[in-house]
N, C-alpha and C positions, 0 to 999 in steps of 0.2 A: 137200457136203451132209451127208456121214454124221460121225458122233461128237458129240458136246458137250452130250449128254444123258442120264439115265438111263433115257428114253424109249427115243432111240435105239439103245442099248444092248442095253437087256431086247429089245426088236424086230428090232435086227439087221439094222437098215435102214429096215424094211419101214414103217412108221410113216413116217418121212420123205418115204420117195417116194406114199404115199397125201396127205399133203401139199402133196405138189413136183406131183402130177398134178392138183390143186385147184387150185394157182398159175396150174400150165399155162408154162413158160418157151420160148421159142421155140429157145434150144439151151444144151445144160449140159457143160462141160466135165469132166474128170476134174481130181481134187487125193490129194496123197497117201495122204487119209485114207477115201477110198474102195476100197481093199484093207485095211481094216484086217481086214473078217471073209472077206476069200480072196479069190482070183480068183473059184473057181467059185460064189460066193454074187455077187460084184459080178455077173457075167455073168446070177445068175440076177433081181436086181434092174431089170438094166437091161430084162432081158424085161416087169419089169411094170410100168417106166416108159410112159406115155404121152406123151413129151416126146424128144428124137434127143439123146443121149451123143455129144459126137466127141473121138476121140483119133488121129492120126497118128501117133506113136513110139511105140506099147507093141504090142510081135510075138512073135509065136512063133516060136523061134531056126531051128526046121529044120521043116517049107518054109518061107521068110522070107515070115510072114504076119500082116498087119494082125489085132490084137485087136476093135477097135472103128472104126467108121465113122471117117474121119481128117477128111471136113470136109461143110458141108452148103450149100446156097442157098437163101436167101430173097430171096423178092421182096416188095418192096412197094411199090405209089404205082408203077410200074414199073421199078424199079429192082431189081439183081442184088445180090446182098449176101452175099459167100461169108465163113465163119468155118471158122478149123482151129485145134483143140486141140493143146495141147504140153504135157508134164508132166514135173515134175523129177524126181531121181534118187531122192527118197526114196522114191518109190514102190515101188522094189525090196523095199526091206525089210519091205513086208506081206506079198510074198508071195517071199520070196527063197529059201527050200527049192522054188520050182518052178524045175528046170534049164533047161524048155522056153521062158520068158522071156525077152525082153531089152527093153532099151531103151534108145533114140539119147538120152543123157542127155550128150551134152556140150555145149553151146552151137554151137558150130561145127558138127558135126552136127545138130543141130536147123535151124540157119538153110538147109543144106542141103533137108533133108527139106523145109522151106517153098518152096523155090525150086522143085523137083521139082514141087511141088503145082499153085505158082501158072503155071509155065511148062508146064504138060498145059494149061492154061484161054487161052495167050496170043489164041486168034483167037476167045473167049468176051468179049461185052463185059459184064464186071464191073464193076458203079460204085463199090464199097467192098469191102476186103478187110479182116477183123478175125481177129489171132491171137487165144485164149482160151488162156492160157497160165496155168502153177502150176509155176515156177522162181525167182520171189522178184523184187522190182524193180531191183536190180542187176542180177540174168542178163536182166531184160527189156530193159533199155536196152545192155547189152552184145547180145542178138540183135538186136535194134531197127538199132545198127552193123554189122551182118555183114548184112544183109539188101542185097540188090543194089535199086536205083531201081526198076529194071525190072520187078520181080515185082509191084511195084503193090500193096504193104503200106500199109494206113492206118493202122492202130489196133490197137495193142497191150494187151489187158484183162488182167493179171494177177492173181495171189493168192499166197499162201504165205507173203509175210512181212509181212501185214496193214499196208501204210504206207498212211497217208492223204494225199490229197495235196488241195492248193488248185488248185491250177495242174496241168495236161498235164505229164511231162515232154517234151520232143521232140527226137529221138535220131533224123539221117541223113532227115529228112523224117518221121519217125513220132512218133505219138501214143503216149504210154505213159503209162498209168493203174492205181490200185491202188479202193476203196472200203473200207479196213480189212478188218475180220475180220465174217462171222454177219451177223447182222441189225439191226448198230444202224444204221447206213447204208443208203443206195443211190448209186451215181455214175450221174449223169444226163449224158449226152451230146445237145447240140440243134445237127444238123452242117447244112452247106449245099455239096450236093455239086451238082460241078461235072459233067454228065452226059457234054459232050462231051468230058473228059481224065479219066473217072474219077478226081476228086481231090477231095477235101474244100474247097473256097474259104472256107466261115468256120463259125467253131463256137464254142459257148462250153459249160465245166463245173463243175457243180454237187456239193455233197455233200448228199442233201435226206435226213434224220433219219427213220428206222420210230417213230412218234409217234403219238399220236393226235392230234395238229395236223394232222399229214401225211397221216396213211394210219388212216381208221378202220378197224374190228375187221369183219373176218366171222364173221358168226356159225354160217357150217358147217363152218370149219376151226375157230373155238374149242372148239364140240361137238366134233368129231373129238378135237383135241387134247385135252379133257377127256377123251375114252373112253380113250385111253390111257394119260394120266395116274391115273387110278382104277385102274384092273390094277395101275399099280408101285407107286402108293401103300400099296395094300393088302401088298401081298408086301415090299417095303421101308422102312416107312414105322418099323420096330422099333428105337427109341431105344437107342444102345451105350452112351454117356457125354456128361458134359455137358463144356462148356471156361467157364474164367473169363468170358468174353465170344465175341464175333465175330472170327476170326481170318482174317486177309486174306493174299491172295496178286495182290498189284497188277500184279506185271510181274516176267516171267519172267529181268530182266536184273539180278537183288538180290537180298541174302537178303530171305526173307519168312518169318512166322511161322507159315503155315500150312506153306510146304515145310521150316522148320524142324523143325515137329512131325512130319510125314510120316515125314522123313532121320531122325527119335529114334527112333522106333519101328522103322523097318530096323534101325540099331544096337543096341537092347537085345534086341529079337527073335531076330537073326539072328546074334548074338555075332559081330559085327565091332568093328575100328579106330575105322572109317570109312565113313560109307554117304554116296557119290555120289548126290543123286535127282535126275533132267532136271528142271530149272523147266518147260519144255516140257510133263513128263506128268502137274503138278497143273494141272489143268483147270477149277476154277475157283477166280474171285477175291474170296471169302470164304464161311465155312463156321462155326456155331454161331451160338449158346453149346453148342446142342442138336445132336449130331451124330447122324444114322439111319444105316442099313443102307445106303439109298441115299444119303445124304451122299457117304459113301467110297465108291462104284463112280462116282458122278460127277466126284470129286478124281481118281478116279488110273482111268480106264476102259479101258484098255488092256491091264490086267492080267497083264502081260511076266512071265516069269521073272526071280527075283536069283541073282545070278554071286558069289562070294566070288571074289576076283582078289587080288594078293599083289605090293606094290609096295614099294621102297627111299625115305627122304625124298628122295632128288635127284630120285627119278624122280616125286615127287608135287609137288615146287617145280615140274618142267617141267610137268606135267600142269597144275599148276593158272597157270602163268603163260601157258600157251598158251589157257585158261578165258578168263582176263580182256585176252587182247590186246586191242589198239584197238576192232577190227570188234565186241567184244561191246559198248560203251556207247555203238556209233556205228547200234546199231538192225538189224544186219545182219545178223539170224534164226543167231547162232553156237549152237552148243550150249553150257548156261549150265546151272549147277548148285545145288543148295541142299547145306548141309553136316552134318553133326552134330554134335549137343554134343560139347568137347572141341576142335576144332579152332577156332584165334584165327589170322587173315593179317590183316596189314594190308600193302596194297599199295600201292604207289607208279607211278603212273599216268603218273610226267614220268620215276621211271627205268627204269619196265617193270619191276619187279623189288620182290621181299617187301621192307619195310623190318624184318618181324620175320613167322615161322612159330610155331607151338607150338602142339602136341599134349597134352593133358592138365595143362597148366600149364608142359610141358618144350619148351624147343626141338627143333624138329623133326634127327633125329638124320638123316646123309645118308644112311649104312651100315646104319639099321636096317631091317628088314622090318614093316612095317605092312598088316593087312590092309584090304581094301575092298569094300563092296557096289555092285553097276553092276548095273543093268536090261538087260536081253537085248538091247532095241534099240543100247544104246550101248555095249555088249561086241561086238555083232557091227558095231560104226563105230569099234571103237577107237580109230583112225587121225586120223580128221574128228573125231570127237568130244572124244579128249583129249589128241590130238596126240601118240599115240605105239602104235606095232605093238603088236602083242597078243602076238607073239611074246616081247619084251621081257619083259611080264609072267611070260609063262610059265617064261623063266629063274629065276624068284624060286620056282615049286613052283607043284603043278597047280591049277587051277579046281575051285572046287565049285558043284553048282545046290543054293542055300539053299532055294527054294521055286520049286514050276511055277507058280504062284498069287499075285501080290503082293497083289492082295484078301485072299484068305485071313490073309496075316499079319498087315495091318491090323484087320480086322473082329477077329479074334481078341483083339488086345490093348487095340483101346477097350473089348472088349465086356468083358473083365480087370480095366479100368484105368477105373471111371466118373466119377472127378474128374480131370481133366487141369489142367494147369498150364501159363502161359504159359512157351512156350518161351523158355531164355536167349538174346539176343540179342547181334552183337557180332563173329557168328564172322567174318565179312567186312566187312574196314573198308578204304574206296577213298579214298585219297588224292591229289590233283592235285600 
């Protein structure tokens, strides 16, 4: 629900779920980006939901105790219809300064806590059972297999790594489906359950488009949404610079020009090397000619601290060949980076390996010390993120926090810099 506006943003939530409670959804699962503003703000959100949040795996470590309702029952037409939320490990990371958290974030543990679930319910006649899951659609169809017959799992609804799908996957008797990312979709499900084996007997699914073909406009959530849009407009509506034209950021798995230009401005800003930016935390896919205030809180809304970190060239050929393994062009939500002027890869994709590095015109030295800017979130994932301990780094000479604010460095430097210029392109070149 939360993030991917500067609405949402400025609000803090709270905009969204006056929204969500106009929709009216009959049950909403947790995704990682719902701790983005704390536990104790989620908690206090979900108090002014009118709609039931279920999460099963996210506890407080000591007494081992459920956060959020872990699953719910609906009936309809007479029929039983239980859903239990599961949520992946990113979730940690919003609110990972709280020690008192935990969560069964390993897939194998999760299928567990489901089995748990569904075997309290065995002498309850349930006719459909639905996980509501945000683990990505590989861990879905990998829980989907760990799941025993018996628990009487139908239907696996996932999110987190937005795949669209035509077709069900179906994994060990279960349905597993995705409906992409926000609201350009819906996946529609039309089942035909079988009362006396509780089992789905026939179904077919749809992807049907948020359109006005499909779905006309209400007009008390567009006032609504106008009300709020007018507050931010006003307060960020203050023009920084303009750019040549409209610069796009299509997909988080390439360089793009808009994360190009993002990763320059770390670099001349924050006097590094090399500025790492996640594809992941430019947020949207195109921006100008006309950049505002609100522009950039929308591009990069997370607003993380930068890390200056201090790497060797070996150690940034592994890093960045561990960027570009297979799983990243095979769609599989890796962490994926945009680069800064200066650095030229072209990579070799049949032999896994740079067919040429260079830094500033120079081939990348192995032995030298290069530095690097990383976002807080992917300094504190070192490991997952660039495929190498953080400790490593630390042998090379200490961390520095460049900024508690990456907003601030941005807005600073367009507001500095009011002609920008298309960034050079080139720095990542994939070769088969």
């Amino acid at each position: 629900m939360l993030q991917g506006s500067l609405i949402d943003t400025e609000f803090h939530g709270l905009s969204t779920v006056d929204i969500m409670n106009m929709i009216n959804p009959d049950v909403v699962a947790l995704g990682n980006h719902e701790v983005d503003y704390g536990l104790a703000h989620l908690l206090f959100l979900e108090r002014c939901s009118r709609f039931p949040i279920v999460n099963a795996n996210l506890f407080i470590k000591r007494p081992l105790t459920r956060i959020f309702t872990p699953y719910i029952f609906i009936e309809r037409d007479g029929m039983k219809i239980m859903f239990i939320g599961i949520i992946t490990e990113d979730v940690l990371s919003g609110i990972r300064s709280d020690n008192l958290i935990s969560s069964l974030v390993d897939v194998e543990d999760a299928a567990r806590e489901v089995g748990k679930i569904c075997n309290s319910f065995k002498t309850t006649d349930v006719d459909l059972t639905v996980l509501l899951t945000h683990i990505g659609f590989e861990e879905d169809k990998q829980l989907a297999s760990m799941l025993d017959p018996d628990w009487g799992v139908d239907i696996i609804i996932g999110g987190h790594t937005h795949t669209i799908l035509d077709e069900p996957a179906q994994v060990n008797g279960v349905l597993v489906v995705q409906a992409g990312i926000g609201t350009n979709q819906i996946g529609r499900f039309d089942l035909v359950i079988d009362t006396d084996t509780n089992s789905i007997s026939e179904y077919s699914w749809q992807l049907v488009p948020i359109d006005s073909d499909h779905c006309p406009c209400d007009p008390v959530i567009d006032r609504t949404v106008e009300l709020y849009k007018s507050k931010t407009d006003e307060k960020y509506g203050r023009v920084l610079c303009r750019l040549p034209r409209a610069l796009t950021h299509p997909s988080r798995y390439q360089e793009t020009e808009l994360g190009s230009l993002f990763a320059d401005v770390f670099k001349h800003s924050l006097g590094v090397d090399i500025s790492f930016l996640g594809s992941g935390a430019v947020r949207k896919p195109e921006a100008g000619p006309v950049l505002t205030h609100g522009d950039v809180i929308e591009i990069a809304p997370f607003n993380d601290k930068v890390y200056r970190l201090q790497a060797t060239g070996e150690q940034l050929r592994r890093i960045c060949r561990y960027i570009l393994r297979d799983e990243a062009f095979e769609g599989d939500h890796t962490e994926f980076f945009q680069f800064s002027v200066g650095v030229e890869m072209v990579y070799s994709r049949r032999r896994r390996d740079f067919e040429d590095y260079r830094f500033m015109g120079e081939p990348l030295s192995n032995d030298q010390i290069y530095t690097i800017s990383l976002q807080e979130y992917h300094r504190n994932n070192c490991a997952t993120s660039l495929g190498i301990p953080i400790e490593e780094l630390y042998a090379n000479g200490r961390e520095l926090v460049l900024t508690t604010a990456e907003q601030d460095v941005l807005i600073e430097y367009f507001a500095g810099h009011v002609r920008q210029q298309v960034p050079k392109s080139g720095r990542l070149v994939v070769v088969e």
